[in-house]
ZABADREN-332625 format. One record per residue (C-alpha): x, z, y; residue in three letters. Coordinates in steps of 0.25 Angstrom, whole numbers, padded with zeros to 4 digits, always signed. Each point is the difference from the previous one (the first is absolute). Example, Ala and Ser with C-alpha at 12.3 -4.5 7.8 and 13.67 -1.06 7.14 Angstrom:
+0049+0031-0018ALA;+0006-0002+0014SER;
END
This chain:
+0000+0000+0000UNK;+0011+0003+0009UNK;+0006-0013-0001UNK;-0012-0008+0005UNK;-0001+0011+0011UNK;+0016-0005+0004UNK;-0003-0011-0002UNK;-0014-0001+0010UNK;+0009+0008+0011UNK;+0011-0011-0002UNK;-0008-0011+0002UNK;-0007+0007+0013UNK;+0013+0004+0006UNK;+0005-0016-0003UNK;-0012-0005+0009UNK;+0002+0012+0009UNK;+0014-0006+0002UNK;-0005-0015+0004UNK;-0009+0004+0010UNK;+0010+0008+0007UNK;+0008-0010-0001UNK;+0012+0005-0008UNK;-0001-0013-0011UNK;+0013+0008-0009UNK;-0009+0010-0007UNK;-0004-0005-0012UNK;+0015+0002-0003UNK;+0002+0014+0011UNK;+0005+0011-0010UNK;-0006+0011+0011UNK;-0009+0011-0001UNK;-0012+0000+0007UNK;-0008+0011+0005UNK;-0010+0000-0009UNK;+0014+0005-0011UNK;-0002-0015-0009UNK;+0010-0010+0003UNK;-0002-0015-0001UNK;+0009+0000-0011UNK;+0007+0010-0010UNK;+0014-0001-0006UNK;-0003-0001-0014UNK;+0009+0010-0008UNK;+0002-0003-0015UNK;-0001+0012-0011UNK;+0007-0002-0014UNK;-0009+0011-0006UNK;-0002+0001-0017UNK;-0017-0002-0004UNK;-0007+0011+0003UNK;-0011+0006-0009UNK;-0007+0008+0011UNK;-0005-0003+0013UNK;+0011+0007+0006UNK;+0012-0012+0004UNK;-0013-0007+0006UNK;-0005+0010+0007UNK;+0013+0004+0005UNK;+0003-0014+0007UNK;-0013+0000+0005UNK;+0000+0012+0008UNK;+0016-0003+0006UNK;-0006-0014+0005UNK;-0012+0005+0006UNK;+0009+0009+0009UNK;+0010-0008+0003UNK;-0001-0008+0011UNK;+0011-0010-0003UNK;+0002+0001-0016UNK;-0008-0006-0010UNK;+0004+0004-0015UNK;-0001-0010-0012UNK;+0001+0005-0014UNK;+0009-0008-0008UNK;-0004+0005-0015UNK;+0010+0000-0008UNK;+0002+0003-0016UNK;-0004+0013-0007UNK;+0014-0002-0009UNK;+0010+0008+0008UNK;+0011-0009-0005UNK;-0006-0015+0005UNK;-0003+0006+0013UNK;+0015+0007+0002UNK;+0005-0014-0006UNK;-0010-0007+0010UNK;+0003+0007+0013UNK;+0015-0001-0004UNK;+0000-0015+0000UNK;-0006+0001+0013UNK;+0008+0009+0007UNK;+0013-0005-0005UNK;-0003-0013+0004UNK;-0003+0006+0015UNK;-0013-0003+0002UNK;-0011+0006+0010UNK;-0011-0003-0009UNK;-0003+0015-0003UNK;+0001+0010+0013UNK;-0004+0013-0007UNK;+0004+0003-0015UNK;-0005+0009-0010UNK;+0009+0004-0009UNK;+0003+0008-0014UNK;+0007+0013+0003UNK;+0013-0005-0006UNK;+0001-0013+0007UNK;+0003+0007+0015UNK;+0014+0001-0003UNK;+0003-0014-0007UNK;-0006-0007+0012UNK;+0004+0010+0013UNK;+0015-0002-0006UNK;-0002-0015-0003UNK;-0006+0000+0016UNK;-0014-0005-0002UNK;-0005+0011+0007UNK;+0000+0007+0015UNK;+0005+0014+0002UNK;-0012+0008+0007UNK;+0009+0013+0005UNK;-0002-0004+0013UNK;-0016-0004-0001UNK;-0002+0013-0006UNK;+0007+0006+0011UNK;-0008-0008+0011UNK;-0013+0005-0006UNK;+0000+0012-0003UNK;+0002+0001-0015UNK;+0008+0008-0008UNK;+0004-0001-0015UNK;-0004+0012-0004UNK;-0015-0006+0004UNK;+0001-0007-0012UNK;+0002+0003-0014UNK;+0013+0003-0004UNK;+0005-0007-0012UNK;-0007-0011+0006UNK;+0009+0001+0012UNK;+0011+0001-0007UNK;-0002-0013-0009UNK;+0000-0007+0012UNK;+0011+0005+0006UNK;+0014-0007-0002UNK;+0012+0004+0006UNK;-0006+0009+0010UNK;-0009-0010+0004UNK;-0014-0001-0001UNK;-0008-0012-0002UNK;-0014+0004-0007UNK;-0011+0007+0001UNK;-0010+0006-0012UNK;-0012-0012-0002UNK;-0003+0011-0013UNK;+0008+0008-0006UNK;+0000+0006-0015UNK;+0008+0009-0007UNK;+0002+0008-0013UNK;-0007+0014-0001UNK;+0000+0011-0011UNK;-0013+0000-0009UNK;-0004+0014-0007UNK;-0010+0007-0010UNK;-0006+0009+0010UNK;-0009+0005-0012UNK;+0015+0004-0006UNK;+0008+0004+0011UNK;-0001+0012+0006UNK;-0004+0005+0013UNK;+0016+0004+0003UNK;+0005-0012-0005UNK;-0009-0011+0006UNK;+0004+0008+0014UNK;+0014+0000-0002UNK;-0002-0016-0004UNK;-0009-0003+0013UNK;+0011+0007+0008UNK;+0011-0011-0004UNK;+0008+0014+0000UNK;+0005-0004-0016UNK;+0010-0005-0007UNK;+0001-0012-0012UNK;+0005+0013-0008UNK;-0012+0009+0005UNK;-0009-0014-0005UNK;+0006-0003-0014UNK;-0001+0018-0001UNK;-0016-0003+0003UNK;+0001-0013-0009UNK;+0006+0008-0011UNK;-0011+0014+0004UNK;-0013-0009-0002UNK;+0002-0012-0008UNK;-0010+0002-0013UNK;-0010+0008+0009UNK;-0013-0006+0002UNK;+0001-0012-0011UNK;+0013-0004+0007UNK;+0012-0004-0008UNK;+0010-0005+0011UNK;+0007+0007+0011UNK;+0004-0009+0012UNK;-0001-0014-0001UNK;+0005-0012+0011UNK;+0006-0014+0002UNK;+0012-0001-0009UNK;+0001-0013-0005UNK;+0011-0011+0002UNK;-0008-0006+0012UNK;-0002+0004+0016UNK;-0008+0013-0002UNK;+0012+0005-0008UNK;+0006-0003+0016UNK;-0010+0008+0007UNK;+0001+0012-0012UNK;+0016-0002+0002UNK;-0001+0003+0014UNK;-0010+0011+0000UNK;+0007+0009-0011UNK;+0015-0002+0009UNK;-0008+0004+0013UNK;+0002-0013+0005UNK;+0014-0001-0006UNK;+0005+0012+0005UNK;+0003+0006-0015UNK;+0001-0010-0007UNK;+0008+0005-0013UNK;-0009+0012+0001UNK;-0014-0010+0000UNK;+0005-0007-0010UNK;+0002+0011-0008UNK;-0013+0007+0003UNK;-0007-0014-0005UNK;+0009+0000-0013UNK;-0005+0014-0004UNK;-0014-0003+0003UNK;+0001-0013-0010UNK;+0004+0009-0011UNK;-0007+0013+0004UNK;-0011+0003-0010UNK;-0013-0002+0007UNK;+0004-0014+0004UNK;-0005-0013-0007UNK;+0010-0005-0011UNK;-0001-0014+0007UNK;+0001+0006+0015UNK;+0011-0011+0003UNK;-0012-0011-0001UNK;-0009+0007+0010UNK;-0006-0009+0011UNK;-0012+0002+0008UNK;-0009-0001-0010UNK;+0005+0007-0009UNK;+0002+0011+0010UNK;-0015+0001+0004UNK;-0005-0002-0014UNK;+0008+0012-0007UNK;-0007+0007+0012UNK;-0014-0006+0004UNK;-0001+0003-0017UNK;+0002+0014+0001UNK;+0015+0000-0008UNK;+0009+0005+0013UNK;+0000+0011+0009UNK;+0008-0006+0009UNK;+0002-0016+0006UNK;+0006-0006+0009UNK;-0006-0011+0007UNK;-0007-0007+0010UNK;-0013+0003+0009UNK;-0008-0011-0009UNK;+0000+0009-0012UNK;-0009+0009+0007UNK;-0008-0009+0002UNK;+0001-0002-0015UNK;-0007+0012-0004UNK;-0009+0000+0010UNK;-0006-0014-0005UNK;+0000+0006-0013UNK;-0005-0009-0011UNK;+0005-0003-0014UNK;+0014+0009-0003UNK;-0001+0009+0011UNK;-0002+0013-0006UNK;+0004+0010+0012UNK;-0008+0003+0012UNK;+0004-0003+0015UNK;-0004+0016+0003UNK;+0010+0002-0011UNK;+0012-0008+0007UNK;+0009+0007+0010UNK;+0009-0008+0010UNK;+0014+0004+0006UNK;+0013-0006+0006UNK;+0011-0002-0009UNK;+0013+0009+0001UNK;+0009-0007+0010UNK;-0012-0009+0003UNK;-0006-0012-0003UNK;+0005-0016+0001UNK;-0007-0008+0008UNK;-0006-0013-0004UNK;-0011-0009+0009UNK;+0002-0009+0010UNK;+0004-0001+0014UNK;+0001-0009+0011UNK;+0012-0007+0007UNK;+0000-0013+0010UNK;+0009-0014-0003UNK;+0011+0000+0011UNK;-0004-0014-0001UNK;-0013+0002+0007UNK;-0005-0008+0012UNK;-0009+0013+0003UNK;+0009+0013-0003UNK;-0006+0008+0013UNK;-0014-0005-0007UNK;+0004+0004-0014UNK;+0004+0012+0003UNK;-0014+0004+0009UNK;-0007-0004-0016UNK;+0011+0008-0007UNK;-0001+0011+0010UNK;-0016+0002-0001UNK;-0001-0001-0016UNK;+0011+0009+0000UNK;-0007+0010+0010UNK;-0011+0010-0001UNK;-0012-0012+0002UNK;+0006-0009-0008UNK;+0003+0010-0013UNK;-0011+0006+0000UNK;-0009-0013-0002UNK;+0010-0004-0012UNK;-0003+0016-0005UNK;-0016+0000+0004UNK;-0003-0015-0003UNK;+0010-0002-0015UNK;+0003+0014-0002UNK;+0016-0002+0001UNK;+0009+0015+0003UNK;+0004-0003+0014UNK;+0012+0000+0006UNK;-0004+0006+0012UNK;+0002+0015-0001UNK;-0009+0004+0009UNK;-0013-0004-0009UNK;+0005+0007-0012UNK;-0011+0011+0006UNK;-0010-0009+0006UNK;-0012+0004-0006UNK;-0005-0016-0001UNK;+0012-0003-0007UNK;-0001+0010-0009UNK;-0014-0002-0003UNK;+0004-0012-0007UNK;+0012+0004-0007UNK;-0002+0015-0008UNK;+0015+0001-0003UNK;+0003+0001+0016UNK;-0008+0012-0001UNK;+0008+0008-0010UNK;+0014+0008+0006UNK;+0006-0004-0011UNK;-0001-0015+0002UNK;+0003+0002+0016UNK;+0014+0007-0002UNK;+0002-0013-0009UNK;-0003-0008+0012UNK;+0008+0005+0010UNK;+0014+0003-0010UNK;+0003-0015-0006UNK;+0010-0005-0002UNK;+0007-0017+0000UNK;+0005-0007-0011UNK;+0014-0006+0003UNK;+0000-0009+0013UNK;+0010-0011-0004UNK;+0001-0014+0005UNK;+0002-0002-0015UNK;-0011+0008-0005UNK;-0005-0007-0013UNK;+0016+0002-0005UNK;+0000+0013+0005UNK;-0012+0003-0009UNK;+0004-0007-0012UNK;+0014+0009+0001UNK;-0009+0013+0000UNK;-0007-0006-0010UNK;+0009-0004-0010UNK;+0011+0013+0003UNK;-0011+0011-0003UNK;-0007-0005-0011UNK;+0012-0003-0007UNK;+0004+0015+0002UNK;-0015+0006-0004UNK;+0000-0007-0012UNK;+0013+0003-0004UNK;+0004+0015+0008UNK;+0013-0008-0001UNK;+0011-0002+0013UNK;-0009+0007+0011UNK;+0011+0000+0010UNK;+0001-0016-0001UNK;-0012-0001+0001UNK;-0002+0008+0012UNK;+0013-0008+0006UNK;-0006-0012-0003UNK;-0014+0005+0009UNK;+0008+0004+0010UNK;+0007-0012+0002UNK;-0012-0008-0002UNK;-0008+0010+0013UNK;+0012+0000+0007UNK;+0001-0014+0004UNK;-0008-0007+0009UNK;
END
């Protein structure tokens, strides 16, 4: 509807113009009083397909406030690999066809360091935001050598599930808190594995694939320890209450072991709460009877986030889009309107954000929110990974060489 309203008021403007005598306005990029504009700067969005109404609405409300923008949504793949080897083609061959860019958490690095993408220190600074705004890991995913050149379009990240029928009252408080260790979780894995029809402690992501990354990087705190994370994970791999074939967990196998009612504890992402509460064939717990808390030195960030192409006709104009999904209007559209965590701290307690996401509600799931943590920002991310990858489960399936292995990590994060 807007667009025939823009429309009408350009068309009125244009015979405005001739009458006055001023011939050039069908072609005037100036504002006229009435806030439309005889015609807007088309800014291009590469954005992945978008299930909710969210995306849509989004760019609808930044282009019916902007005088001077009008954002078009270039849908791109749902397979996170052809869309990266998609806008990677683009970029590296310089072109402006996209202005703003959505991006997978672990593709910030490779393109800021490959300059595809234009710092936004100083645009920050000239409008008033600061990073800690945002959510942190997501932040930190898009920062690369001490520049930043994102910000959160949506973030997600990895949580602790528990039986909340099994844990006690102590416990789940001291888990809420974030003030445990892996040692004080694999104690309480070992305490209440068996109770309640369970047979598993503690299961996660430990697989020769990228979730065997993020597990990698939560367990060293971020690669602070990583011969003592390492070593935490190898002990949980043969500890008693963990499944014999835990070096084969994925996702799914994660959230069925839990949603089936065989693990006290999970690690995993926010979609398996939404698991449970679907309910339906193999889900044998309850959603009253599953807790939420941070994990120990916090949880990996995954998501995506924005950035703009250096090579863009339009940077001021992409960065007025970027800056508005980013902000409080535009996240809490994407939270309200497509249910997505946003990335705007600020909303984490607004009460219709929260209305449409029971997690935000829970204290357990905001201390998780607000103590994320990145992956590795590396220009060369997908080797990085692959490095993490291979080192780690070679030495968990094996207990075999732990300080190569944790050489071989180090060398792999340590190099840009």
């Amino acid at each position: 509807m807007w667009k025939k309203t823009v429309s009408i008021l350009a068309a009125l403007t244009l015979i405005a113009g001739v009458l006055a005598g001023c011939g050039s306005s069908s072609t005037s990029k100036s504002n006229n009083n009435s806030g439309s504009s005889s015609k807007k700067i088309v800014l291009k969005f590469a954005a992945q397909n978008d299930n909710t109404p969210a995306t849509k609405d989004v760019i609808a409300a930044f282009n019916k406030q902007s005088k001077k923008y009008k954002v078009e949504w270039v849908q791109m793949t749902n397979d996170s690999a052809q869309m990266h080897d998609q806008l990677l083609t683009s970029l590296s061959s310089g072109s402006s066809e996209y202005d703003i860019l959505s991006m997978d958490v672990v593709w910030a690095g490779e393109f800021a360091g490959a300059g595809y993408l234009v710092p936004i220190d100083q645009k920050m600074m000239d409008a008033n935001m600061t990073k800690d705004q945002f959510n942190a890991g997501s932040m930190a995913s898009g920062n690369y050598e001490g520049k930043q050149y994102t910000l959160p379009f949506f973030p997600d990240l990895g949580i602790l599930y528990y039986r909340s029928d099994i844990v006690s009252k102590d416990d789940a408080a001291k888990l809420e808190s974030g003030n445990y260790t892996y040692k004080n979780l694999g104690e309480m894995a070992a305490k209440y594995a068996g109770k309640g029809g369970t047979t598993n402690g503690f299961v996660y992501q430990s697989k020769q694939y990228e979730g065997l990354t993020v597990n990698v990087t939560e367990f060293t705190d971020h690669y602070k320890d990583i011969k003592g994370g390492l070593q935490t994970m190898y002990n949980f791999t043969k500890a008693a209450w963990a499944p014999k074939d835990l070096l084969n967990y994925m996702e799914s196998e994660t959230v069925n072991s839990f949603v089936q009612g065989k693990s006290v504890f999970a690690r995993n992402w926010p979609y398996q709460y939404g698991t449970v509460k679907a309910g339906g064939e193999g889900v044998k717990i309850k959603i009253q009877d599953v807790g939420i808390a941070p994990l120990p030195n916090g949880g990996a960030v995954g998501g995506w986030l924005l950035g703009i192409n250096k090579n863009s006709k339009h940077i001021e104009g992409a960065w007025e889009f970027m800056k508005f999904v980013a902000g409080k209007e535009g996240q809490k559209i994407m939270s309200t309107k497509g249910g997505y965590l946003p990335g705007y701290n600020a909303l984490l307690n607004d009460p219709a954000v929260q209305k449409e996401n029971k997690m935000l509600t829970m204290p357990g799931f905001q201390k998780a929110l607000k103590t994320t943590i990145a992956r590795p920002v590396s220009a060369k991310y997908n080797k990085v990974s692959d490095t993490i990858q291979i080192a780690a489960h070679k030495y968990l399936s094996t207990g075999k060489n732990l300080d190569d292995a944790a050489k071989t990590i180090q060398d792999a994060v340590g190099k840009k």
